[in-house]
N, C-alpha and C positions, 0 to 999 in steps of 0.2 A: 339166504334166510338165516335167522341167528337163534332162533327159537330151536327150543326140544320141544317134543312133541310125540304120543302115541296115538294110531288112527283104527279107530273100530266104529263102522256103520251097520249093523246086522237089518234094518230094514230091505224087505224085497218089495221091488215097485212092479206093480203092472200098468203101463202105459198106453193111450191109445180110445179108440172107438170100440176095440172088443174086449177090454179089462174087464170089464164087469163077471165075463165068462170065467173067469179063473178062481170067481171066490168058492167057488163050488170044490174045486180041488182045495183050497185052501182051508177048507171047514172038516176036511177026515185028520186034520193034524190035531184037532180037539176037541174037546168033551164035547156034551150034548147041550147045555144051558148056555144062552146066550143074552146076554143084556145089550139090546139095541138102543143108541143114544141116538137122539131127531130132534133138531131146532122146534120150530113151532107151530111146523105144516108144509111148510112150501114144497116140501120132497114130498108130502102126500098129491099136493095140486099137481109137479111135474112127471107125476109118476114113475119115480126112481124108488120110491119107496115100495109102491109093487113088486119091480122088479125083485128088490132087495129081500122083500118076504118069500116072493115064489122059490127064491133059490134053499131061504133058508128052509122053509117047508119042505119042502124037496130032498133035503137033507138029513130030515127028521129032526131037525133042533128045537127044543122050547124055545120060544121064545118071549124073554121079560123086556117089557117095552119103558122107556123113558123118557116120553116127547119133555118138550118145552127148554131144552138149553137153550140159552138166549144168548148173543153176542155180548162178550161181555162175561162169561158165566159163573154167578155168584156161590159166595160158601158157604149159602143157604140152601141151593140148588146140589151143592157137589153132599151135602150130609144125607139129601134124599137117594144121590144117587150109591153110595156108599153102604145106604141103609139097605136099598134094595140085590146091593152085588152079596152084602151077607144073611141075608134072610131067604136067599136064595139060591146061595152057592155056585156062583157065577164059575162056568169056564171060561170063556169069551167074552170080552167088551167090543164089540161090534160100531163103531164111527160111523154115522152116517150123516153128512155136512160139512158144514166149514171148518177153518183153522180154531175157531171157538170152540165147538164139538169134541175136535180131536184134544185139543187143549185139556179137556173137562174130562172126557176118557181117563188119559193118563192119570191125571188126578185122582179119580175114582179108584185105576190100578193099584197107585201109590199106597192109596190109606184104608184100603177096605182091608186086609190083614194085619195092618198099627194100630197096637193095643196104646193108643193114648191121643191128646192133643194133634192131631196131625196139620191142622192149619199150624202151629204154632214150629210145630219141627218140621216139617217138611218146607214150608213157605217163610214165616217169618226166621224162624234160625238158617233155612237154605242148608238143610243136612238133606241127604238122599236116608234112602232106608239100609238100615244094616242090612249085612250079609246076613243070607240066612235065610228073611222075611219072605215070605209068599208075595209075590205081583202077580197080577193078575195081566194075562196075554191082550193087547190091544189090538186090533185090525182097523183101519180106516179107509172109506169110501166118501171119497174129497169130492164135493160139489161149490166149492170156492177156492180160486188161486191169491195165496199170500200170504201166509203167516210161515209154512214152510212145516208146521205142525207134523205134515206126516210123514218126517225124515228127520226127528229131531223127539229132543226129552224132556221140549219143553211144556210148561202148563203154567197157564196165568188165571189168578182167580182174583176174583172181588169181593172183599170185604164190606156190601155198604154201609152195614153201621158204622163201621168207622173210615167210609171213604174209603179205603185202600185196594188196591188195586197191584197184587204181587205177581212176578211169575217165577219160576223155578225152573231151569234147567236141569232137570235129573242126569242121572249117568245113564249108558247105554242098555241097562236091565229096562228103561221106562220107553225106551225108539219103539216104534209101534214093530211090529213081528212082521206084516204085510199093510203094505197100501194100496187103492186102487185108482187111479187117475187116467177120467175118461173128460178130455176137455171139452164134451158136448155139455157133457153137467153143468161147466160153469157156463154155459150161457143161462141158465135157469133162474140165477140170482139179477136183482136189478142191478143197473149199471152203477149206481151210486157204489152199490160195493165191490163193484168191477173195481170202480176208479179208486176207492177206498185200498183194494188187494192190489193196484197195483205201485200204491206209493210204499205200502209196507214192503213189500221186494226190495223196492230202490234203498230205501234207508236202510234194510237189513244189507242192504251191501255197502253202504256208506259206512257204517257204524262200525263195521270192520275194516275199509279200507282206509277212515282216515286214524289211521293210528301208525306210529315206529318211521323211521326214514329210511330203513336199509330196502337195496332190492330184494323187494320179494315174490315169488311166484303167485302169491294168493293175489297181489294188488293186480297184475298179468291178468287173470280169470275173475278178477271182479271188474275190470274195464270191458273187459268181452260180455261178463252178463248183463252190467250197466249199459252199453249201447246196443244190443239187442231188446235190451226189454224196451229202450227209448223206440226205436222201432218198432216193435209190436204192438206198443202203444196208442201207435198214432193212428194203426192200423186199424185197433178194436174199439178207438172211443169213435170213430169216424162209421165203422160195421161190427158193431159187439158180436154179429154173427159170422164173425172173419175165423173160422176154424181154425186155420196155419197163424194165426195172430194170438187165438188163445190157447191153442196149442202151446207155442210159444213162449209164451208168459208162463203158462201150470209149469211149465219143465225148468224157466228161472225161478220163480219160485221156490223147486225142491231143492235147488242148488246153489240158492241164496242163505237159506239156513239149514245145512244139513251138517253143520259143522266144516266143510271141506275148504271154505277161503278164509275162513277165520285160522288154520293152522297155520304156526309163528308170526301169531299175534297177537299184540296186547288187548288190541280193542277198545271201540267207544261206545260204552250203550246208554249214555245219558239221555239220548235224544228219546228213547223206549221210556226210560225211568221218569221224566218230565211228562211225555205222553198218557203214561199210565194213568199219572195223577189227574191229569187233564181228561182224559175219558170216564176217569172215578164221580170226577163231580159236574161232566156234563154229559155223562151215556153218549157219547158220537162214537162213529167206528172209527176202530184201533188205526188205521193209515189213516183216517181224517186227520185226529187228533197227533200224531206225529207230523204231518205237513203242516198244523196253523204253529207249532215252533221251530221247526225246522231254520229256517231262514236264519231268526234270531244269533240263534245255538250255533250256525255255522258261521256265520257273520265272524263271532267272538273266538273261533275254534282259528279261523283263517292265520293268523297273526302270527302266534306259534307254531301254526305245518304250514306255514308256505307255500314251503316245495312241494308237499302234496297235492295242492291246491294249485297248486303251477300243473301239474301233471295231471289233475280230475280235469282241468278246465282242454289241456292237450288235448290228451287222449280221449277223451270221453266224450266232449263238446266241440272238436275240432277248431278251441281258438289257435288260430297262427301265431300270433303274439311279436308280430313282427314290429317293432318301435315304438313297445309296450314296456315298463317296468315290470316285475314279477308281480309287485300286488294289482296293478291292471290287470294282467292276467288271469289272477286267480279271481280279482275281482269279475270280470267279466264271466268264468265260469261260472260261479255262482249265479250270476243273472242270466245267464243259457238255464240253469236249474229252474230258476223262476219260471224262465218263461216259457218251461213246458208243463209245469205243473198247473199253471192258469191256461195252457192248451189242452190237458186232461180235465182241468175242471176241478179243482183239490182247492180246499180253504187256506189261505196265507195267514190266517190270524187264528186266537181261541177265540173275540166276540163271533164271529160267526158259526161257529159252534155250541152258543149258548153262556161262554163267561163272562161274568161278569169282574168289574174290578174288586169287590168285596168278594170273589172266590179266590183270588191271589194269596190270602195268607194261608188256607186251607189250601190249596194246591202244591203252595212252597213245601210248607209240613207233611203232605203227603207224598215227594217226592225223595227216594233214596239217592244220597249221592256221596260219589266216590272218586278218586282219581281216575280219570281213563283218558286214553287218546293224549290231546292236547294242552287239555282243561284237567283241573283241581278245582272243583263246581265248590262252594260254601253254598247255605242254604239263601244267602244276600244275593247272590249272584242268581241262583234261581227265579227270587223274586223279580229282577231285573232283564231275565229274559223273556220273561211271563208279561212283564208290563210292556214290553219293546213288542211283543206277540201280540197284545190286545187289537 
């Protein structure tokens, strides 16, 4: 490894069928006002949301409620929520759902004590909050596996008036304080965003694995999380109610972005920044929309990591490669990619996600791009994977 690097994860996970039990201990570490965040229902229909109250009841907490985060969750939605953490002097921001949820949380934590613009400095300049600033404590209780949200600082927000679609990695003051990860939860969601959570895993570990040539430890435990998730996979889209499958999956997930295989690495997060834009102007979910360019973006990435791609398609896809050239090799891993991703059921293009070819130049423009991995992306070049993606 040739990287520096300092490692600090303060998240505590509870894990399991009896997580849920622990939030009760986990509520005498703070105050009594509690702002609970909820998608748009569905945790009411599964009854998780019951649960979630009895406890806080139980506990004597206020509770200030804020359904309706949406997949996706805009910075129209995060100013309500912001508005309600200070009109009410929130201790606790309380998660309950998906990686969006948690996403939106953090956000909330970030700017409910920034006395100014905070879409504009926290997101668009990508500053964290000075020292000093109040955050507000985050807790999340995950009913979706994949974004990796709650073991991590990150929070992506959409801007729809102007299309954009940011996210921000905060520093370790924003990691949620506790998680709660009970893999019965995620069978409650459809399987479309099963299969949606489970492509975002995979690319969160691509995005960091195909970057730098040295040997490294992280590329090691990202080939172990990529062929077990490939496995659990097959498991859960064939019985979504495969508990050891989605088991499985929730626990790579947390350890696809919790920071730990991305250390000494440069990293590629282009495939996310492309996606971003792509789910700005056709609302699909966040893996849909990273799998219909995927392909493209890796296609073009191949040429310059090789040897990477000699070694995804090895290890990870078990080609032999025996009286193959290297780029057969990597070529053919790639199409091991493909052809489980049409075995999960994931869109290969952005038309079937809703783009059209006159969203391409608003897509291009809404996509940030930067040196990473492989590629030195120009915004022409974007264009061009976007049309190769149609």
């Amino acid at each position: 490894m040739q990287g520096n690097f300092s490692y600090h994860n303060p998240t505590k996970l509870y894990f399991g069928e009896e997580s849920l039990n622990y939030l009760k201990d986990e509520l005498k570490n703070y105050g009594p006002i509690v702002l609970l965040n909820y998608g748009s229902g569905s945790v009411k229909r599964n009854g998780i949301y019951d649960q979630v109250l009895a406890i806080l009841n139980e506990a004597g907490k206020t509770i200030v409620e804020n359904p309706g985060v949406m997949s996706n969750p805009t910075l129209e939605k995060l100013h309500e929520g912001v508005k309600l953490a200070r009109e009410n002097e929130i201790d606790l921001i309380l998660s309950l759902g998906g990686g969006s949820v948690c996403d939106y949380s953090k956000g909330v934590a970030a700017a409910a004590a920034y006395d100014g613009d905070y879409w504009d400095q926290f997101w668009l300049k990508q500053q964290d909050p000075e020292k000093g600033q109040k955050i507000l404590p985050v807790g999340c209780i995950l009913t979706m596996a994949g974004t990796g949200s709650e073991m991590n600082g990150g929070s992506v927000i959409t801007d729809t008036e102007h299309m954009l679609k940011v996210g921000h990695v905060f520093d370790d003051r924003l990691m949620p304080k506790f998680s709660i990860l009970n893999p019965k939860f995620t069978m409650t969601v459809p399987e479309n965003q099963m299969k949606a959570g489970i492509y975002d895993i995979m690319n969160h570990i691509m995005e960091q694995y195909f970057s730098d040539t040295d040997d490294n430890t992280s590329d090691y435990l990202s080939e172990g999380l990529m062929r077990g998730l490939i496995v659990a996979s097959r498991k859960a889209v064939k019985n979504p109610q495969d508990y050891e499958a989605r088991s499985n999956i929730m626990w790579t997930a947390t350890w696809a972005l919790n920071t730990l295989i991305g250390l000494g690495k440069r990293q590629d997060w282009m495939v996310h920044m492309i996606g971003h834009s792509v789910g700005a102007w056709t609302h699909a979910p966040h893996g849909y929309a990273l799998a219909s360019v995927s392909m493209a973006y890796y296609r073009r990435a191949m040429k310059p990591g090789l040897q990477k791609f000699v070694r995804f398609a090895k290890n990870v896809w078990d080609i032999q490669g025996e009286g193959m050239t290297d780029e057969q090799i990597a070529q053919a891993g790639l199409e091991a990619l493909k052809s489980w991703m049409v075995e999960v059921g994931l869109p290969l293009t952005i038309s079937e996600l809703g783009a059209t070819d006159d969203m391409i130049p608003g897509i291009t423009a809404g996509t940030i791009c930067y040196p990473a991995g492989y590629l030195d992306l120009k915004p022409e070049d974007i264009t061009e994977i976007l049309k190769e993606s149609m």
